[in-house]
Residue frames relative to the residue before (quaternion, step in Angstrom):
aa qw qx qy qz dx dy dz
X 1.0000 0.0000 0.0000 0.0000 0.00 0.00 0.00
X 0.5893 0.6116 -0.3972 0.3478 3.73 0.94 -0.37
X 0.5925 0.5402 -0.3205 0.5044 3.14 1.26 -1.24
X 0.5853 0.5772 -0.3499 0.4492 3.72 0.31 -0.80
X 0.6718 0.4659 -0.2209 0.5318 3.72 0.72 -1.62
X 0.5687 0.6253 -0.2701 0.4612 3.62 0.73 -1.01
X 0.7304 0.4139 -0.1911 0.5086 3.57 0.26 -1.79
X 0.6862 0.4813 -0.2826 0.4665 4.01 0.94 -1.12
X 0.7496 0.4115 -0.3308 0.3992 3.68 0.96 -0.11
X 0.3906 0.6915 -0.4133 0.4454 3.12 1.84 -0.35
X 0.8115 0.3569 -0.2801 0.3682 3.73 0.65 -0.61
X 0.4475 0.5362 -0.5649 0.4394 3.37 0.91 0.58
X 0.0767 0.7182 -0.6778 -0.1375 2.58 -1.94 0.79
X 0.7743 -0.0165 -0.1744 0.6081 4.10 0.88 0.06
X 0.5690 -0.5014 0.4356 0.4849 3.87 -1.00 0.21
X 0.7629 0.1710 -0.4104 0.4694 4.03 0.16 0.10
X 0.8382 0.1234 -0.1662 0.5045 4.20 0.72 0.31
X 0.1057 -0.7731 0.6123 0.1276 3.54 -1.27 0.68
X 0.2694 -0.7034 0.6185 0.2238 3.36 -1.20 -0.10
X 0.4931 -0.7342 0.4414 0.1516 2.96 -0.91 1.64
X 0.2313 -0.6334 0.6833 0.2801 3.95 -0.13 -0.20
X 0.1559 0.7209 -0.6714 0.0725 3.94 -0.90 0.53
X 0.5227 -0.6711 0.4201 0.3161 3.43 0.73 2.21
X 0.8302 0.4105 -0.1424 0.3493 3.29 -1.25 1.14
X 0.8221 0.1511 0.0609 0.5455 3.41 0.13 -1.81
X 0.7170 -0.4819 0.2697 0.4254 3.45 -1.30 0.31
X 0.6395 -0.6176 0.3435 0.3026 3.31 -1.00 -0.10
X 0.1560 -0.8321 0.5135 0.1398 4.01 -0.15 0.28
X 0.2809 -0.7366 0.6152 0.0079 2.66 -0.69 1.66
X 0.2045 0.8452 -0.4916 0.0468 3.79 -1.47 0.66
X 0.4725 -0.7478 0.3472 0.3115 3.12 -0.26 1.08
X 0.3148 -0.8288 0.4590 0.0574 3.43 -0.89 1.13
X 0.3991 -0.7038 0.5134 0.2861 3.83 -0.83 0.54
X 0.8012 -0.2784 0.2466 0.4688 3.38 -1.68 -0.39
X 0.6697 -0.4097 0.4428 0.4332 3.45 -1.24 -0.45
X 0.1096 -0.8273 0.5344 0.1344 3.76 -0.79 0.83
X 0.8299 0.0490 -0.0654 0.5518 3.34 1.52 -0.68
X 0.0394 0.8759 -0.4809 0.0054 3.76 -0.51 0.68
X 0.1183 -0.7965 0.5900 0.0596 3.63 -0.10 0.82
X 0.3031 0.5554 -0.7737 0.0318 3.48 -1.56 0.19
X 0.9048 0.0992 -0.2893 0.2964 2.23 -2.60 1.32
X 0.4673 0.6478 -0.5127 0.3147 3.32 1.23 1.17
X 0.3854 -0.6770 0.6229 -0.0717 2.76 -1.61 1.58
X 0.0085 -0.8178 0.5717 0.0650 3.67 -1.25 0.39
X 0.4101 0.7517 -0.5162 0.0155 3.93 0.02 -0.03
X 0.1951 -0.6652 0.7152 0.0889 3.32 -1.49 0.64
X 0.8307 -0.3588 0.4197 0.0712 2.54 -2.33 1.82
X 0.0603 0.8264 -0.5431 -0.1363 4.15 -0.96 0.65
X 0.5335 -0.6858 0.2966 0.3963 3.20 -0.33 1.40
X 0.8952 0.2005 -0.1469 0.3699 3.68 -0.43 0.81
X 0.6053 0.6267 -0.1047 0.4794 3.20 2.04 0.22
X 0.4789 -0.6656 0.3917 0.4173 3.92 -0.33 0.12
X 0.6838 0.6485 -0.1298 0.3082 2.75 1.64 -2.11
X 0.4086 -0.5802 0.6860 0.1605 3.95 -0.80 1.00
X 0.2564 -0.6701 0.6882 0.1081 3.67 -1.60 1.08
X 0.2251 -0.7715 0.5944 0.0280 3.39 -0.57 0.70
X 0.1928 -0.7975 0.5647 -0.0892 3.25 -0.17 2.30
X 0.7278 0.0644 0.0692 0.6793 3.70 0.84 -0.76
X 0.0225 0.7939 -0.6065 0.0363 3.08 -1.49 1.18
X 0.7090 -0.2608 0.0892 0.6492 4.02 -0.50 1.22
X 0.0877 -0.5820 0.7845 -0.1950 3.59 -0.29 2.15
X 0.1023 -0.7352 0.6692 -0.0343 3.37 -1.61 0.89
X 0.0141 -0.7838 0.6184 -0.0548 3.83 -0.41 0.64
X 0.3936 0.8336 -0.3036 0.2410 3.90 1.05 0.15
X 0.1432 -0.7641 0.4341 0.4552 2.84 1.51 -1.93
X 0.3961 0.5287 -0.5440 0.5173 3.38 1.71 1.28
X 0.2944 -0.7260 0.5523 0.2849 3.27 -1.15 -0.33
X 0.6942 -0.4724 0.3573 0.4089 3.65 -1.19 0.22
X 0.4891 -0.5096 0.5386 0.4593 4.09 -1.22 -0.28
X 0.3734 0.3581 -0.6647 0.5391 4.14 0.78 1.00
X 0.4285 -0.6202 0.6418 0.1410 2.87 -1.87 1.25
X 0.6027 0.6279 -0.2586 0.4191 3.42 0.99 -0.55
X 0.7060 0.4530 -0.2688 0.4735 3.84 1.15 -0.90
X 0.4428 -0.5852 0.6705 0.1089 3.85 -1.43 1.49
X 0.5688 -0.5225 0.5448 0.3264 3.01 -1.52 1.73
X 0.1218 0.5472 -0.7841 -0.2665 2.90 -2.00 -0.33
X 0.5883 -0.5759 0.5472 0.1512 3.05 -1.94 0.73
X 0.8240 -0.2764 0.4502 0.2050 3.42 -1.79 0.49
X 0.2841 -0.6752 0.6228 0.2749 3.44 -0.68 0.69
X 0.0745 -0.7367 0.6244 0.2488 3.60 -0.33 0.19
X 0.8124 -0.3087 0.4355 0.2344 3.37 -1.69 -0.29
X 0.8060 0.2105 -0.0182 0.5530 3.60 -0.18 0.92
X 0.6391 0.5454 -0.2728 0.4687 3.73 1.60 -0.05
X 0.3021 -0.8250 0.4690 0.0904 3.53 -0.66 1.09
X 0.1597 0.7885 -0.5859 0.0972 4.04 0.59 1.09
X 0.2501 -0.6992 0.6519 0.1538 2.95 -1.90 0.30
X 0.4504 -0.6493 0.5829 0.1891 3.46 -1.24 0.36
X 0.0386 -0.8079 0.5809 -0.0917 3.63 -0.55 0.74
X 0.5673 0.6842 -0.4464 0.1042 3.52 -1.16 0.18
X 0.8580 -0.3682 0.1903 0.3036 3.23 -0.80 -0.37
X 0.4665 -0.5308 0.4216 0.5682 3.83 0.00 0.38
X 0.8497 0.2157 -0.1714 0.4496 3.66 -1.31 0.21
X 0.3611 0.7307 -0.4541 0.3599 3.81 1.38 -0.20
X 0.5632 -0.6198 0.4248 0.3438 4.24 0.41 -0.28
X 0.3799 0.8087 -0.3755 0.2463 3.46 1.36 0.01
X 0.4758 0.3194 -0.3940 0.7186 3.78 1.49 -0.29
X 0.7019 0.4598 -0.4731 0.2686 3.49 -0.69 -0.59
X 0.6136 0.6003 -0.3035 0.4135 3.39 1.32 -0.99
X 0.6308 0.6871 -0.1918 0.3053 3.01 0.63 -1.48
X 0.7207 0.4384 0.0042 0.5370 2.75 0.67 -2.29
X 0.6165 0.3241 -0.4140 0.5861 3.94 0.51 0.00
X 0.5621 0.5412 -0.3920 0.4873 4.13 0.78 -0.66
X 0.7614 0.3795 -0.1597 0.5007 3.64 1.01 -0.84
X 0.4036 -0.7817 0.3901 0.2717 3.43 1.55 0.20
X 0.2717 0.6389 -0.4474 0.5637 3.39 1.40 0.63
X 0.8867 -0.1270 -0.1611 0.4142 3.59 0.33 0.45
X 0.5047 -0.7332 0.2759 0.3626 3.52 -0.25 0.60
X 0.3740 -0.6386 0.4813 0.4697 4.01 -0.85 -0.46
X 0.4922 -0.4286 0.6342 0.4145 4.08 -1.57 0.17
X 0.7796 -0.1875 0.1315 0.5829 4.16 0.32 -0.60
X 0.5999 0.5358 -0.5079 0.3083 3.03 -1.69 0.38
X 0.0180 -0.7272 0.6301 0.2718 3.51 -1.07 -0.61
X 0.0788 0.6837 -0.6323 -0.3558 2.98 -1.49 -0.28
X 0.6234 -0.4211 0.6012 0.2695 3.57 -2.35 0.10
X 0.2012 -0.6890 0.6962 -0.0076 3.56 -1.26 1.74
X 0.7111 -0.1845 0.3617 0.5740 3.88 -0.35 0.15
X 0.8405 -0.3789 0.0470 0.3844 3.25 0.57 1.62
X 0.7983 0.4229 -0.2347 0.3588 3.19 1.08 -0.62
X 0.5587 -0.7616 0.3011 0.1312 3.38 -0.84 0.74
X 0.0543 0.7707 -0.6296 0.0813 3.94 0.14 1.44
X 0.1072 -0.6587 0.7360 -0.1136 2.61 -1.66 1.11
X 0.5984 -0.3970 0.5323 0.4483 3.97 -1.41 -0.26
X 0.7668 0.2565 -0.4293 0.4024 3.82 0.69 0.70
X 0.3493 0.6977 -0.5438 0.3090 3.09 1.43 0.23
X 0.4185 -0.6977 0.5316 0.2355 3.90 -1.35 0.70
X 0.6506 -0.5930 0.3210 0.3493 3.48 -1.48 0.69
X 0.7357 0.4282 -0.3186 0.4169 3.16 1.25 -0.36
X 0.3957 0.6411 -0.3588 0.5511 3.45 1.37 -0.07
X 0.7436 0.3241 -0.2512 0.5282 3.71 0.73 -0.35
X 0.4437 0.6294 -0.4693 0.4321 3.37 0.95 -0.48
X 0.7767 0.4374 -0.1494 0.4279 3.17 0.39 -2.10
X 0.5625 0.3565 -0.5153 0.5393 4.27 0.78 0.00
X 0.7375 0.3448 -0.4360 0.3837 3.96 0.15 -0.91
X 0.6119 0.5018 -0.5208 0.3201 3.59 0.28 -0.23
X 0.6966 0.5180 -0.1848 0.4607 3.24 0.96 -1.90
X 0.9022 0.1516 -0.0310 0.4026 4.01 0.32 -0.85
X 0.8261 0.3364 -0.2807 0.3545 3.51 0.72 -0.40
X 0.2232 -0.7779 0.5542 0.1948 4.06 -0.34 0.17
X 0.0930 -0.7955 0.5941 0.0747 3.56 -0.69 0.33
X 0.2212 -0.7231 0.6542 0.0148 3.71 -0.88 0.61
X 0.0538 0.8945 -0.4422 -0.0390 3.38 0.10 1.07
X 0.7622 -0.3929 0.3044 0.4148 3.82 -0.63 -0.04
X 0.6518 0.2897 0.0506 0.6990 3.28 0.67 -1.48
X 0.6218 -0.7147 0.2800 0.1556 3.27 -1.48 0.71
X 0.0663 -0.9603 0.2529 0.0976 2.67 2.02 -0.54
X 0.3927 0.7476 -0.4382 0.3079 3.54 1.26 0.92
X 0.6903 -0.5075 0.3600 0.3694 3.57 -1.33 0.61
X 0.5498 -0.6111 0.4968 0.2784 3.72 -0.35 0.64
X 0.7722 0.5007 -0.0698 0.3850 3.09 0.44 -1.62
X 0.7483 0.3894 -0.2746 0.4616 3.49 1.21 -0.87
X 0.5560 -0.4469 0.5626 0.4179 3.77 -0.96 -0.35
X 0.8803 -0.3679 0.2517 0.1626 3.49 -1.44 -0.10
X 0.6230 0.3835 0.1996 0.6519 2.19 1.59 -2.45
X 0.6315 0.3669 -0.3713 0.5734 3.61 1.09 0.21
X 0.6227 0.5587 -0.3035 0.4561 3.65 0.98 -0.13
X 0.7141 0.3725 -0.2560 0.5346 2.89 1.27 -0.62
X 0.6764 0.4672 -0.2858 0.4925 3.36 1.24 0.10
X 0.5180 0.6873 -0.4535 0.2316 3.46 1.04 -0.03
X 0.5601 0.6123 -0.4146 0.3735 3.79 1.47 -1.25
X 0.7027 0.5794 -0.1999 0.3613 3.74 1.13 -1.34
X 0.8743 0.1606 -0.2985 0.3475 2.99 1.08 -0.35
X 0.2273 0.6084 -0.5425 0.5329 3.31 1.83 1.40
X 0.5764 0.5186 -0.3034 0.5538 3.87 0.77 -0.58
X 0.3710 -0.7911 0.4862 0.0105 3.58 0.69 -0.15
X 0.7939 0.4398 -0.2256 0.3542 3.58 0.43 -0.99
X 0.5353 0.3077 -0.4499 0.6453 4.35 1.47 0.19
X 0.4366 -0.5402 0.6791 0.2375 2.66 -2.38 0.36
X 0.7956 -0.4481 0.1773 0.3671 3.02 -1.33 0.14
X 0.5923 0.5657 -0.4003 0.4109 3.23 0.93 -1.01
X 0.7679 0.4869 -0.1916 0.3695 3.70 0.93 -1.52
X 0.4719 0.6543 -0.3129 0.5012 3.44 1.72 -0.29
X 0.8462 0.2864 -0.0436 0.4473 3.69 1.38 -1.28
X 0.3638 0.5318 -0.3892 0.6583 2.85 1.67 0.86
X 0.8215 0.1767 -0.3280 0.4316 3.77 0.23 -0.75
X 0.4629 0.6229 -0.4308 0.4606 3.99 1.42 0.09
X 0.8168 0.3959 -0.1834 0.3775 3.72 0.89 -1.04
X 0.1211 -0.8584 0.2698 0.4191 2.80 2.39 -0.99
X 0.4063 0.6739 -0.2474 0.5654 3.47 1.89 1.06
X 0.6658 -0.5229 0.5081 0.1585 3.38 -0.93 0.47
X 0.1805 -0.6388 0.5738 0.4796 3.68 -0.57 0.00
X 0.5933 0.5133 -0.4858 0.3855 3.72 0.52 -0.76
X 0.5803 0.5895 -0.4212 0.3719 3.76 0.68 -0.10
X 0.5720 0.7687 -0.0244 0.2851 2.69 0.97 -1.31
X 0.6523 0.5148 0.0400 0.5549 2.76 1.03 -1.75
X 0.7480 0.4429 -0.1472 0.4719 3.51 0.84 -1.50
X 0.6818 0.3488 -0.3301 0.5518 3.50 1.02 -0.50
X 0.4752 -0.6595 0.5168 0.2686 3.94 0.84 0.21
């Protein structure tokens, strides 16, 4: 996970812009929004079935632009708004675990971190998370991971219309990313 932290601080370069390094080619510079995600003092370990000993998937992760009590570890900064990062590392390195606690799909052992302001932690409730992944977060997953039962276009409509708040017409416009009158015209 350091490398990873390491590789994610390499791309700062001021608190309102960074410059991406893209090995090779020039740099790309881009203005950046607020902060979308910030973690400190996250921690992650999981239980071994027949053991005393705790694995230790994630250990004092920081996303703040502080840094941990290792003298040796490089802030990294906030995701901000509008910023395109990647996670990298080794097999067994915590990169699902990260994720999947970043996606509130699983919870942290300590720490917390900050979603578009809001604050999860190991007391946050299941339904309190429900209501950030429906309302704010989007995931894009490996496998398709779609409802059997539904069509395509009904998968992709289902979050919207648990969310409640488009109508149909505006639900099938942003699922098709078309118009109905488009729609219609292409047949």
């Amino acid at each position: 996970m350091a490398a990873a932290s390491r590789k994610l601080a390499e791309t700062r370069e001021t608190e309102e812009s960074r410059v991406v390094n893209m090995s090779r080619s020039m740099p790309i510079k881009k203005m950046l929004g607020d902060p979308v995600i910030q973690v400190r003092g996250l921690s992650k370990q999981y239980p071994i079935a027949g053991r005393e000993e705790l694995v230790t998937a994630l250990h004092d992760i920081y996303l703040d632009g502080m840094s941990s009590d290792d003298p040796d570890a490089v802030p990294i900064y906030p995701i901000r708004q509008g910023e395109f990062v990647m996670i990298r590392g080794p097999s067994g390195g915590g990169k699902t675990t990260l994720i999947n606690i970043l996606g509130t799909i699983d919870t942290p052992s300590s720490g917390e971190v900050e979603l578009c302001g809001r604050k999860i932690d190991r007391f946050s409730t299941d339904s309190e998370l429900s209501r950030l992944r429906l309302e704010t977060l989007g995931f894009v997953f490996q496998t398709f991971n779609l409802l059997a039962t539904l069509s395509a276009f009904e998968n992709v409509e289902l979050p919207m219309v648990l969310l409640g708040k488009l109508t149909q017409k505006e639900r099938r416009r942003r699922a098709t990313g078309r118009s109905v009158s488009q729609l219609v015209s292409s047949g």
